[in-house]
C-alpha positions in Angstrom: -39.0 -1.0 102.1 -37.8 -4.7 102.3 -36.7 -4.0 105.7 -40.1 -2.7 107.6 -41.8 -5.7 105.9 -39.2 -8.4 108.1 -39.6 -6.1 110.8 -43.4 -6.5 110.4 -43.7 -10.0 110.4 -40.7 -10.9 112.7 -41.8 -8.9 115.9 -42.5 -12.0 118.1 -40.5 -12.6 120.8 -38.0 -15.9 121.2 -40.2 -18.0 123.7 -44.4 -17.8 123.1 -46.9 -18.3 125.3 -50.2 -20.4 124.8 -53.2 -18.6 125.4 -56.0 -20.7 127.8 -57.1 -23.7 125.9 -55.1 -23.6 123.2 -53.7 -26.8 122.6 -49.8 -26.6 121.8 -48.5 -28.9 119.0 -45.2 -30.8 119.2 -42.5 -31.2 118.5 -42.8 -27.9 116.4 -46.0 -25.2 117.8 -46.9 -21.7 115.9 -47.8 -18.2 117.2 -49.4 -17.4 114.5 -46.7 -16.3 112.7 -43.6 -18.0 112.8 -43.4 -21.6 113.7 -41.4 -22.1 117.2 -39.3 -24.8 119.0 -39.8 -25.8 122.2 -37.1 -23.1 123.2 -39.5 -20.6 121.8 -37.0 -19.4 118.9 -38.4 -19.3 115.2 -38.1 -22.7 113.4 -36.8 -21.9 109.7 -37.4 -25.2 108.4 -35.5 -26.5 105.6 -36.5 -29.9 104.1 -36.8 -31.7 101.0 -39.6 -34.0 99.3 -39.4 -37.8 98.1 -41.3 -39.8 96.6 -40.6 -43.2 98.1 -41.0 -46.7 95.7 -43.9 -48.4 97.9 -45.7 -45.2 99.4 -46.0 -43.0 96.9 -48.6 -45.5 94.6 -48.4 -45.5 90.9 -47.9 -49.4 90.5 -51.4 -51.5 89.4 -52.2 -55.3 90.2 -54.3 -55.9 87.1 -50.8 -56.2 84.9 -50.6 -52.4 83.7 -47.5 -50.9 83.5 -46.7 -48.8 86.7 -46.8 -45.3 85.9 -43.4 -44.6 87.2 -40.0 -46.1 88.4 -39.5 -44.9 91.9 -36.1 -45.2 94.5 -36.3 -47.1 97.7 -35.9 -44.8 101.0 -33.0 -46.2 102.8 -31.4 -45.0 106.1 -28.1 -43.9 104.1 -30.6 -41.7 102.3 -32.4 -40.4 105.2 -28.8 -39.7 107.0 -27.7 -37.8 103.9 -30.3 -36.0 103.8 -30.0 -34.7 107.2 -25.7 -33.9 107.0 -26.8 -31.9 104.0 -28.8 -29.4 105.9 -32.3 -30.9 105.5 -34.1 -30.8 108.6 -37.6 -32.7 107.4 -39.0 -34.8 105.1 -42.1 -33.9 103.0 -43.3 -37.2 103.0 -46.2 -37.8 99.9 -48.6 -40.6 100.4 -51.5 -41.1 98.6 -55.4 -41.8 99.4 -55.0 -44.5 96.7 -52.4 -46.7 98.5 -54.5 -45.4 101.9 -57.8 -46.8 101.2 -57.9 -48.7 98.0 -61.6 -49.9 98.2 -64.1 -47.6 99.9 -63.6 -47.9 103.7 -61.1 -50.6 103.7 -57.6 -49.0 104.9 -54.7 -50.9 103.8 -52.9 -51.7 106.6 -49.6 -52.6 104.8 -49.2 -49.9 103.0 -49.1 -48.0 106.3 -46.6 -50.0 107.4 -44.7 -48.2 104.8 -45.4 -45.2 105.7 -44.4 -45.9 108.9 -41.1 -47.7 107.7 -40.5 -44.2 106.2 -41.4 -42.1 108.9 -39.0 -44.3 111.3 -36.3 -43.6 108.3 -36.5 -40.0 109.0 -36.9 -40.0 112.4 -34.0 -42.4 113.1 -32.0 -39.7 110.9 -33.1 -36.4 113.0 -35.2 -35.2 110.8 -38.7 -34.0 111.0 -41.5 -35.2 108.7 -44.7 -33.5 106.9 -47.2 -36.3 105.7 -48.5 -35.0 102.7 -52.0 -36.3 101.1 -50.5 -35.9 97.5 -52.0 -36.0 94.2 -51.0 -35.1 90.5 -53.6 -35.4 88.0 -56.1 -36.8 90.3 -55.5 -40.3 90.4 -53.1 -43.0 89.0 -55.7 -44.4 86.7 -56.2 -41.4 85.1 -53.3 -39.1 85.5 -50.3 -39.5 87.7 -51.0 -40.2 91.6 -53.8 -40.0 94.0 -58.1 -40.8 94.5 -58.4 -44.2 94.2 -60.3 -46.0 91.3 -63.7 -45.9 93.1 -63.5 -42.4 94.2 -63.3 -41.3 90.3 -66.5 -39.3 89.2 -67.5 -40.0 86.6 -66.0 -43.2 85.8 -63.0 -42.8 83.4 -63.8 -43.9 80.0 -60.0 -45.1 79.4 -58.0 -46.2 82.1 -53.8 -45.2 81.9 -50.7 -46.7 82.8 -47.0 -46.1 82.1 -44.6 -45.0 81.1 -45.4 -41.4 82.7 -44.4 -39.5 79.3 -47.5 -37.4 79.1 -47.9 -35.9 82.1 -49.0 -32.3 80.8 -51.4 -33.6 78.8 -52.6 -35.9 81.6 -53.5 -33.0 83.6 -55.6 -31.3 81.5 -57.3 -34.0 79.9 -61.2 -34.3 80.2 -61.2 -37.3 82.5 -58.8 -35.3 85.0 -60.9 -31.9 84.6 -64.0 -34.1 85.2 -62.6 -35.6 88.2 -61.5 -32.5 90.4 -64.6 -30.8 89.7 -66.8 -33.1 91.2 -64.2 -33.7 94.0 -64.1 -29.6 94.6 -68.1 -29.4 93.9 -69.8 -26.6 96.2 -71.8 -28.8 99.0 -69.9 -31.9 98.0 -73.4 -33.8 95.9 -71.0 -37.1 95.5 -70.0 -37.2 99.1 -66.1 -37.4 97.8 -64.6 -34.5 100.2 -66.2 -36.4 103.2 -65.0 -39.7 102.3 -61.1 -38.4 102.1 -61.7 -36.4 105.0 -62.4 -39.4 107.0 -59.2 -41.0 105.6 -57.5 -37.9 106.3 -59.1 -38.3 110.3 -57.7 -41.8 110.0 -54.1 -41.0 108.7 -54.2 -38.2 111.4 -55.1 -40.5 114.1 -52.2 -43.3 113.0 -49.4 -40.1 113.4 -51.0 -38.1 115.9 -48.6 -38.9 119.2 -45.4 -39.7 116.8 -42.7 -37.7 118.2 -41.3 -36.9 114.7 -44.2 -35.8 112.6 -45.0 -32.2 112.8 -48.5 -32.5 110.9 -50.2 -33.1 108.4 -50.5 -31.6 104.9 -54.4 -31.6 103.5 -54.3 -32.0 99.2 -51.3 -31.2 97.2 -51.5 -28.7 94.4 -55.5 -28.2 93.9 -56.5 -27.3 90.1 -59.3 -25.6 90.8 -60.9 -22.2 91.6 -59.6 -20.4 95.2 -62.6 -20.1 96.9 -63.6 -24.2 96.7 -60.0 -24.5 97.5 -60.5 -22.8 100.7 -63.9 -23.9 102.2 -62.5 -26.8 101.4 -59.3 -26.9 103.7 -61.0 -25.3 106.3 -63.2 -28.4 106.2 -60.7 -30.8 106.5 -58.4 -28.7 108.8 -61.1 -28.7 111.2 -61.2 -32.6 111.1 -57.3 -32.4 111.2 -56.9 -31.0 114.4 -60.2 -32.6 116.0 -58.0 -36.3 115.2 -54.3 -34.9 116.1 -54.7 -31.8 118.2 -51.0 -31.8 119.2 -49.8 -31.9 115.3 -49.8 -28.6 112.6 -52.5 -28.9 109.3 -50.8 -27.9 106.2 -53.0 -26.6 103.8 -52.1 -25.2 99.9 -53.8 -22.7 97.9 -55.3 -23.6 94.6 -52.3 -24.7 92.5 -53.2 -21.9 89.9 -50.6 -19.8 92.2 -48.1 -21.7 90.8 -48.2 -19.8 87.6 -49.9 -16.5 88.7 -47.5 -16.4 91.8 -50.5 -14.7 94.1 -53.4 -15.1 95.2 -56.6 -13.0 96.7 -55.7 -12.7 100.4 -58.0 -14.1 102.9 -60.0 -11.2 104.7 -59.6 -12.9 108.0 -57.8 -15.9 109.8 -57.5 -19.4 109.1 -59.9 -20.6 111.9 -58.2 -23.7 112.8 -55.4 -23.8 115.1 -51.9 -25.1 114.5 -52.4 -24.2 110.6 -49.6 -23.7 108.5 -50.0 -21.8 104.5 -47.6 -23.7 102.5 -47.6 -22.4 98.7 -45.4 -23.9 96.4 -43.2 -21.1 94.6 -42.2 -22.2 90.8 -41.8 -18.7 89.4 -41.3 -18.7 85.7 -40.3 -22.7 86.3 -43.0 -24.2 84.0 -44.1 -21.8 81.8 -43.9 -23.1 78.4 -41.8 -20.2 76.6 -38.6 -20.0 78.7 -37.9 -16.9 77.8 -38.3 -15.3 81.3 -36.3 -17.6 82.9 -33.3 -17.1 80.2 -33.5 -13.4 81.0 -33.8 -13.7 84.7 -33.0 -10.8 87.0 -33.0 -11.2 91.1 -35.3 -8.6 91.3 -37.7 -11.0 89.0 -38.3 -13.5 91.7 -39.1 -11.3 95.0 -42.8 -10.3 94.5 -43.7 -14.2 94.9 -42.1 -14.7 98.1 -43.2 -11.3 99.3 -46.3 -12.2 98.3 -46.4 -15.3 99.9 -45.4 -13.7 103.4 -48.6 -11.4 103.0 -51.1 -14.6 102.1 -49.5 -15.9 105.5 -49.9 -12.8 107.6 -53.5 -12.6 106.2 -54.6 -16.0 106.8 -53.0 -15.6 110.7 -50.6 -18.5 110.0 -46.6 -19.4 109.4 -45.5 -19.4 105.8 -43.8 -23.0 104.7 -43.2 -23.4 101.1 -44.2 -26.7 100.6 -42.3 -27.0 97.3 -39.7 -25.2 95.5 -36.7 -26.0 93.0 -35.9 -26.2 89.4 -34.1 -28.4 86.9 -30.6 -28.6 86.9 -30.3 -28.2 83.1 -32.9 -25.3 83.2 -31.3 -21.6 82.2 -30.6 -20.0 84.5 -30.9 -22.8 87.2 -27.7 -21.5 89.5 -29.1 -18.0 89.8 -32.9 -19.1 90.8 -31.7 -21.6 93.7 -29.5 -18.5 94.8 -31.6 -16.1 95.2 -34.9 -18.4 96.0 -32.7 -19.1 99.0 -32.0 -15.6 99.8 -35.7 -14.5 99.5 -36.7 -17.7 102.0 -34.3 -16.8 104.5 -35.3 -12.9 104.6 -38.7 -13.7 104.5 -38.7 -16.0 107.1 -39.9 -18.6 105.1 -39.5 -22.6 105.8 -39.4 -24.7 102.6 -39.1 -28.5 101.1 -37.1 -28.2 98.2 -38.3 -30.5 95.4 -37.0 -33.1 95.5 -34.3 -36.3 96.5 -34.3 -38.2 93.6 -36.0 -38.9 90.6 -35.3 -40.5 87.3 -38.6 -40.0 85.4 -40.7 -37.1 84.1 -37.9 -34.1 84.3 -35.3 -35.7 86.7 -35.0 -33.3 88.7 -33.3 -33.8 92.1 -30.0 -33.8 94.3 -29.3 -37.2 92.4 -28.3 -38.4 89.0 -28.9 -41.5 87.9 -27.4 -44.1 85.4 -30.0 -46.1 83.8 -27.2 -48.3 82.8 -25.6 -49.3 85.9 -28.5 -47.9 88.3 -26.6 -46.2 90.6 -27.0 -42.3 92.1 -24.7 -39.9 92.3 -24.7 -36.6 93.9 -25.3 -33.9 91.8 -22.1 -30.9 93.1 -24.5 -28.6 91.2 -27.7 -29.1 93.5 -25.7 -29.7 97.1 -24.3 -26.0 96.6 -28.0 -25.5 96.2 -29.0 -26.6 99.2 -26.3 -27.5 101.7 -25.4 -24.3 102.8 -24.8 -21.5 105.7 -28.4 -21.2 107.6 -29.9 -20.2 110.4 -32.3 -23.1 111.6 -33.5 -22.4 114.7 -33.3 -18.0 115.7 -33.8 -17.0 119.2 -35.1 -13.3 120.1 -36.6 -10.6 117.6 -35.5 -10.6 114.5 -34.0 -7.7 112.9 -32.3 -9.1 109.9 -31.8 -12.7 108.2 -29.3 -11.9 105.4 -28.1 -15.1 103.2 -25.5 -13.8 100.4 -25.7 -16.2 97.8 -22.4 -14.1 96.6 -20.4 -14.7 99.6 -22.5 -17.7 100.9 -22.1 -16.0 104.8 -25.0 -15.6 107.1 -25.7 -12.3 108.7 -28.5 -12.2 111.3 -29.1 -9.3 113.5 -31.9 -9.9 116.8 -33.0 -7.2 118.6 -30.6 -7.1 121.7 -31.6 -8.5 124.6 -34.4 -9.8 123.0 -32.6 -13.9 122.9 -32.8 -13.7 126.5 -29.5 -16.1 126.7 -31.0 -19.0 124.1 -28.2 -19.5 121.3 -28.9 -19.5 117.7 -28.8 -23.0 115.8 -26.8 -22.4 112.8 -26.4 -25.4 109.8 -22.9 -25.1 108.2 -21.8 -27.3 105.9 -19.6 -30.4 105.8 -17.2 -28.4 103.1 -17.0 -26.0 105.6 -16.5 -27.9 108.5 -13.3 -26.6 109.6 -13.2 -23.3 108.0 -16.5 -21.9 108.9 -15.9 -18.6 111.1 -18.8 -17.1 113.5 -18.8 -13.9 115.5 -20.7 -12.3 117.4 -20.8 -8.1 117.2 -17.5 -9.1 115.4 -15.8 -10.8 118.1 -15.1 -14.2 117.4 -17.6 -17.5 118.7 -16.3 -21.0 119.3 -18.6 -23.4 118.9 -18.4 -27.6 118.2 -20.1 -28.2 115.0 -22.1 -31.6 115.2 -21.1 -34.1 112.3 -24.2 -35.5 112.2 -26.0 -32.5 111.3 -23.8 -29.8 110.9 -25.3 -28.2 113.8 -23.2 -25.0 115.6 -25.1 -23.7 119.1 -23.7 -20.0 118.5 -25.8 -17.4 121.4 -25.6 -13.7 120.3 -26.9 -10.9 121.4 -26.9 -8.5 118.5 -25.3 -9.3 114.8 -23.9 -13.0 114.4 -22.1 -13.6 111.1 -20.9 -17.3 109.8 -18.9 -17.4 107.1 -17.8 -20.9 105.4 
C-alpha cells in the first residue's frame, strides 16, 4: 500500500515547466507537488530552526526580566550547520521586534535579521523567514504581537524567567488575544495590520538570493477554518509583495496533538505555496505513556497524513518543525524512524532546533551554565547528520532511508533523470568510507567538505552506504 501512495505523489518528472503567466520563484520553485531546483529535480529539504539572541524578541526596555536567555548566530554556527547536513535555516522573527509601535518598522532590528540571513547565506544554506509566535506575544506569553496589537489589553503584563510556558498558553489573556486576532471579518483590524507588516517583511527579502519565502504565523491555536481564510489572506498579499519567493503557511496548531486535519476540498489558490505542518506525535502529550511504548508503525499515519493535506491543498509538503528531547523515552527510535517516514514521503523538514538552554533544552547543543560553552550533543548529530538524498533527479520510484543500516536506496524510473545526477549528503564520519553504486556497479564521486555534497547520476537504483 505504502508503495502506490510514493508512486502517487512522486509522478512528476525531473525538470518542470511553468505554465503562461506563472511567475517562477527562486532559488527553489514548486509544481505543485514537490519543490524543484533550478535543474528541475525534487528539492528534499532538510533544515533546522534557531532562535537567534537579538531577532527572536523576548527582551523588554521598561527593566523586566527578558523572557528567555537566547545564543548569538555566529558564522561557525551557520557553517556547522551546513557540514551537518542542514541545507536551510528556519529563521523565526517576530512582529514584535518588526513593528514595535503601530506603523513604525524598526529598522535595526531588520538589520538583524539581515545579519542572520547573510549568516546563512554566506554558509550555503537556504533560509525560511518565519512570522513566529508562542503564546501570542511577549507580554503576555512567550513571543510575538506586539504590546499595542494585544486585544483586550492584558490586565497583568509578564516577564521572565520562561518557567510557565504551558500555563502561559492557555491562560485567559492568551485565549483572549488569538481570538480577536483570528475573529471572522477581522472587527479590530489586527489580521490587516500584520498583513501589511508581513507585505513589508516580504518586500525587504523579496530579490535576496538565499531566502526561499516566507512563512505566514507559526503554530495557530485556534479553529481550522479561521486558520485557513486566514492564510489565504495573507498568502495573497505574500506573493503580491515577493512574487519570485514561496508562502509557507501552517494549519491550526491543534494538529500538533490530533496529528490530522480536515483536508481542503480544493487548492490553495495562491501560487508558490508550501503546507508546512509541524509533526510532534505523542511528543507533548502529558502522560508519556505512548511514547514509552512506541512502535514504528505508531508514527506513520501523521506523515501519511500530512502528504494527503499537501496533495489536497495542491501544494509541497515541508514540515516546518519536528524533533524531540534528547532525554525523552524513546527519543533514538522517534528521530529514526521520523527520518525514515520524511524521506519516503517526500517530505522536507526543519528539525527543531540548534540550540537552546531554556524551557526543555532541546537541541543539537548542550550547554554548561557554569562555564557557558556548547557542546555537540553525539546523540542528536546521529539524528540528523546522515545519508540523504537532497536534490533527486527523474521519477521517483523509491526513497528508502534504513535507520538500521543508515544506507540510502533510491530507485527513479529509468530514463526518467534524463542525464541530471542525484545530490546525495553523506556525512563527515563517513567521509572516506561511504560507498555508492549505481544498479550495483560502483560510482566515484568527490564528496565536497563543505557540505558533504556527492553529485552521483543514476539511471535506475543508487545505493550509499556510510
Amino acid at each position: 500500500m505504502f508503495r502506490r501512495t510514493v508512486l502517487a505523489v512522486a509522478a512528476a518528472t525531473a525538470g518542470c515547466s511553468d505554465p503562461p503567466g506563472r511567475t517562477p520563484t527562486t532559488p527553489v520553485d514548486s509544481d505543485g507537488e514537490h519543490l524543484r531546483d533550478d535543474r528541475g529535480r525534487i528539492a528534499l529539504l532538510h533544515g533546522v530552526n534557531a532562535r537567534v539572541e537579538g531577532v527572536f524578541d523576548v527582551t523588554f526596555d521598561d527593566g523586566r526580566v527578558a523572557v528567555e536567555e537566547l545564543p548569538p548566530l555566529t558564522a561557525t554556527d551557520c557553517r556547522r550547520m551546513r557540514a551537518l547536513g542542514f541545507d536551510h535555516l528556519r529563521l523565526p522573527i517576530n512582529w514584535s521586534g518588526v513593528e514595535p509601535e503601530r506603523d513604525v518598522f524598526d529598522d535595526a532590528y531588520l538589520a538583524r535579521v539581515d545579519a542572520a540571513i547573510t549568516c546563512a547565506a554566506d554558509a550555503g544554506l537556504l533560509v525560511v523567514v518565519d512570522l513566529h509566535q508562542d503564546a501570542y506575544s511577549k507580554e503576555i506569553g512567550e513571543d510575538g504581537a506586539p504590546l499595542w496589537a494585544i486585544v483586550p489589553p492584558p490586565t497583568m503584563l509578564l516577564e521572565g524567567p520562561l518557567t510557565d510556558l504551558g500555563q502561559r498558553r492557555t491562560s485567559t489573556q492568551v485565549t483572549l488575544a488569538l481570538d480577536s486576532f483570528f475573529a471572522a471579518d477581522d472587527p479590530h483590524r489586527l489580521q490587516a495590520e500584520f498583513i501589511a507588516m508581513l507585505e513589508h517583511v516580504a518586500r525587504r527579502w523579496a530579490d535576496h538570493p538565499a531566502v526561499i519565502g516566507f512563512e505566514i504565523f507559526n503554530e495557530p491555536t485556534v479553529g481550522f477554518a479561521l486558520v485557513d481564510a486566514f492564510n489565504i489572506a495573507a498568502a495573497a498579499a505574500v506573493r503580491a509583495a515577493a512574487p519570485g519567493k514561496l508562502v509557507f503557511f501552517e494549519p491550526s496548531a491543534i494538529r500538533n496533538f490530533t496529528d490530522g486535519v480536515p483536508t481542503a476540498s480544493a487548492p490553495f489558490p495562491s501560487e508558490g505555496a508550501v503546507y508546512a505542518p509541524h509533526v510532534y506525535t505523542f511528543v507533548f502529550r502529558p502522560d508519556p505513556t505512548a511514547l514509552e511504548q512506541l512502535q514504528p508503525e505508531d508514527l506513520e499515519p501523521s506523515v501519511m497524513a500530512a502528504r494527503a493535506e499537501a496533495t489536497a491543498w495542491g501544494t509541497p509538503l515541508w514540515i516546518g518543525e519536528y524533533g524531540v528531547g534528547p532525554e525523552t523515552p524513546n527519543a533514538d527510535l522517534w528521530m529514526g524512524v521520523e527520518n525514515e517516514l520524511h524521506d519516503r514521503y517526500l517530505a522536507s523538514n526543519a528539525f527543531w532546533l540548534w540550540k537552546e538552554h531554556s524551557q526543555g533544552s532541546w537541541g543539537v547543543y548542550a550547554r554548561d551554565p557554569a562555564t557557558s560553552t556548547w557542546t555537540e550533543r553525539p546523540q542528536v548529530v546521529a539524528w540528523i547528520s546522515r545519508v540523504r538524498g537532497e536534490r533527486l533527479a527523474g521519477r521517483i520510484v523509491d526513497n528508502r532511508w534504513d535507520r538500521s543500516t543508515r544506507a540510502l536506496r533510491l530507485e527513479i524510473e529509468r530514463g526518467s533523470a534524463r542525464g541530471v545526477p542525484h545530490r546525495v549528503y553523506v556525512p563527515e564520519a563517513s567521509a572516506t568510507s561511504f560507498t555508492a553504486s549505481c544498479d550495483g556497479a560502483p560510482l566515484s564521486s568527490p564528496r565536497d567538505a563543505a557540505s558533504g555534497v556527492v553529485e552521483l547520476p543514476c539511471e535506475g537504483v543508487l545505493e550509499v552506504r556510510p
